[in-house]
N, C-alpha and C positions, 0 to 999 in steps of 0.2 A: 616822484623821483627827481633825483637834481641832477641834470646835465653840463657837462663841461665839453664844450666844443674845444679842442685842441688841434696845436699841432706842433711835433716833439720836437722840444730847445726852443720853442717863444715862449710868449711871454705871460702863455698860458700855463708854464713850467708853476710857478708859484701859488696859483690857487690849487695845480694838482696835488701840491704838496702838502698844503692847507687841505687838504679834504682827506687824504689819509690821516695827515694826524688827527684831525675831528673822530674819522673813526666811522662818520656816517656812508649811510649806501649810496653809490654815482653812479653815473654810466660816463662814458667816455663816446664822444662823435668825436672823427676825425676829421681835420676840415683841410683836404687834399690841396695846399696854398700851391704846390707846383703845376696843376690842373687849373687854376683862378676861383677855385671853390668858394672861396675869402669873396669874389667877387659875384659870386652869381645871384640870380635873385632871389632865391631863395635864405642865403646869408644875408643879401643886405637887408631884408625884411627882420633882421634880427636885429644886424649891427649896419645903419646906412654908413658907419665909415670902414666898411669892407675890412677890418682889423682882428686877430683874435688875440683874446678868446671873446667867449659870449658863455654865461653863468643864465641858465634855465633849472628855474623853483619854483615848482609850480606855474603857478600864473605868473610869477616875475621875471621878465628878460634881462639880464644883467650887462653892459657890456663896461670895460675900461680897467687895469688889472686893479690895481689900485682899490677902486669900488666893490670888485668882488671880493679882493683880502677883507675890508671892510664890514662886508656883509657877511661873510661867513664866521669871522669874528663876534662881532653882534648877536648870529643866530645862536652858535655855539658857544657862551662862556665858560660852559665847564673847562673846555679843553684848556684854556690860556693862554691863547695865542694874542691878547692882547692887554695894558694892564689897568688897571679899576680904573671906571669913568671919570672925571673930575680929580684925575692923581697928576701928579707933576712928572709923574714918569708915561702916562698915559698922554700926557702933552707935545712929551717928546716923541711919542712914538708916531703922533700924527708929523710931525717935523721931519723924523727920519723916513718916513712911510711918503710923505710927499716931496722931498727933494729927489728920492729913488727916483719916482715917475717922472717928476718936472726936469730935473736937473740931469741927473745922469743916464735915464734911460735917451730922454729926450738927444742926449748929446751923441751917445751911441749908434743913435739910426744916422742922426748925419756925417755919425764917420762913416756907416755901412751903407747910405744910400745919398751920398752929395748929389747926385745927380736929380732928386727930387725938389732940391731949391733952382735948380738953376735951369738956363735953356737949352734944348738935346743939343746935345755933339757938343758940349762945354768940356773939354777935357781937362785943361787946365784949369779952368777954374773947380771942375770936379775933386781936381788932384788937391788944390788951396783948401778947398772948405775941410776934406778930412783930413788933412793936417793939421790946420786949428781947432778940429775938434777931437785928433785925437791927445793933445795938449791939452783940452780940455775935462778929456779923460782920465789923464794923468792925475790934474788937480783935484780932481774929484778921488778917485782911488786914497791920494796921498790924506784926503782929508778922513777919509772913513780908516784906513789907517792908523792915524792920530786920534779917533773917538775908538779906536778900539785899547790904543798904547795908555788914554789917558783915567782911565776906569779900570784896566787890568784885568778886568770880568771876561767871561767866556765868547761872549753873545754882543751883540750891535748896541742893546738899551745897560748892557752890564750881566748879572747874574741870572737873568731870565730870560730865557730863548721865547720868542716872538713872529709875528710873522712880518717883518719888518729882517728879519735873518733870511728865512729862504730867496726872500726878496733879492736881499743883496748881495747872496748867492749867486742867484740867476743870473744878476746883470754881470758880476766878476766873472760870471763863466764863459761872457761874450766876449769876455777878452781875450783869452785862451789862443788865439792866433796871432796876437800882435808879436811883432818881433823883438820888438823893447816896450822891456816893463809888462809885461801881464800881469793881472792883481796877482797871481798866486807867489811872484814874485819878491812883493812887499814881506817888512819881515812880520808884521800883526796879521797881515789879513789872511797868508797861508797858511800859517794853521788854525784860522777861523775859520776856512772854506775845507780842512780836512775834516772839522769838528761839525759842521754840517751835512758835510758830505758821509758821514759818520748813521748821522738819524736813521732810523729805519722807514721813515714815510718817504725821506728825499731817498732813499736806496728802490726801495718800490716805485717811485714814479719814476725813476732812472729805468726800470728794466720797465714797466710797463710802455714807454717811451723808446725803448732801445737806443737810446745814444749810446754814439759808438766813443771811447776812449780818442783823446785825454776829454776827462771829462772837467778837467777844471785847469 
């Protein structure tokens, strides 16, 4: 049976997603992060960077989101979620699939957590770092934006939803509190994020999840 350690709105959100629409059987562990669950030792025996999620198949321990979209792609080709190996479109999707994680996820924790670069009780410098980063959020937004405006297609690769979509979903949905500009804002990428928000596998992992409104 394949386990997905989660816990509801990280960034465990995307393989949850990824696994309804596979279709296959899961079990769901919740990994209690406001108890330090994430930290105990028994998680870091999974994942020594105390992070979720963590993707258990069998004998494989998965961690890092990224690699489990990856993997569950691979295992599962019927479904689609990603396009034929050696395609020019399957090229981009590792592109769009790894700036998500490098770029934009990565920029987002330093708006949501500056205080992990710098030294305790930095508050101004706390304040600086996610300024710049939420600027740097911006750019990023503006540019997925423009790969949505410049292909006209539905979906993040064009005409074929992916999982490189739930993806960047997810992460627009972390913006949701900002006071200016939140992706849903943009005028491509809100009705990309209804037209996801739409699926019935992201409507299932939303209720299994219980996130509470607005959800994007």
């Amino acid at each position: 049976m394949t386990t997905l350690h989660y816990y509801p709105g990280n960034a465990s959100f995307t393989p949850h997603v990824l696994l309804h629409e596979i279709g296959a059987p899961f079990e769901l562990q919740l990994v209690d992060r406001p108890q330090g669950a994430h930290k105990s030792p028994a998680y870091l025996a999974l994942n020594p960077n105390g992070l979720i999620p963590v993707l258990v198949d069998g004998d494989l321990v998965l961690y890092e989101t990224a690699a489990l979209c990856l993997h569950l792609c691979d295992t599962h080709p019927a479904a689609g979620l990603a396009p034929a190996l050696g395609s020019t479109e399957r090229a981009h999707f590792y592109k769009w699939l790894v700036w998500l994680t490098n770029t934009l996820q990565a920029t987002l924790l330093h708006y949501f957590y500056p205080e992990r670069l710098l030294d305790e009780g930095n508050v101004a410098g706390a304040a600086q770092v996610r300024a710049h980063a939420q600027a740097k959020v911006h750019a990023c937004l503006a540019q997925i934006d423009a790969q949505l405006a410049a292909h006209g297609g539905p979906w993040m690769l064009g005409e074929h939803y992916s999982a490189v979509d739930p993806y960047a979903f997810m992460l627009c949905r972390w913006t949701r509190g900002f006071g200016e500009r939140p992706a849903r804002s943009y005028p491509h990428i809100g009705p990309f994020l209804q037209r996801v928000l739409a699926r019935p596998a992201v409507q299932r992992t939303i209720a299994a999840e219980q996130l509470p409104e607005p959800l994007v």
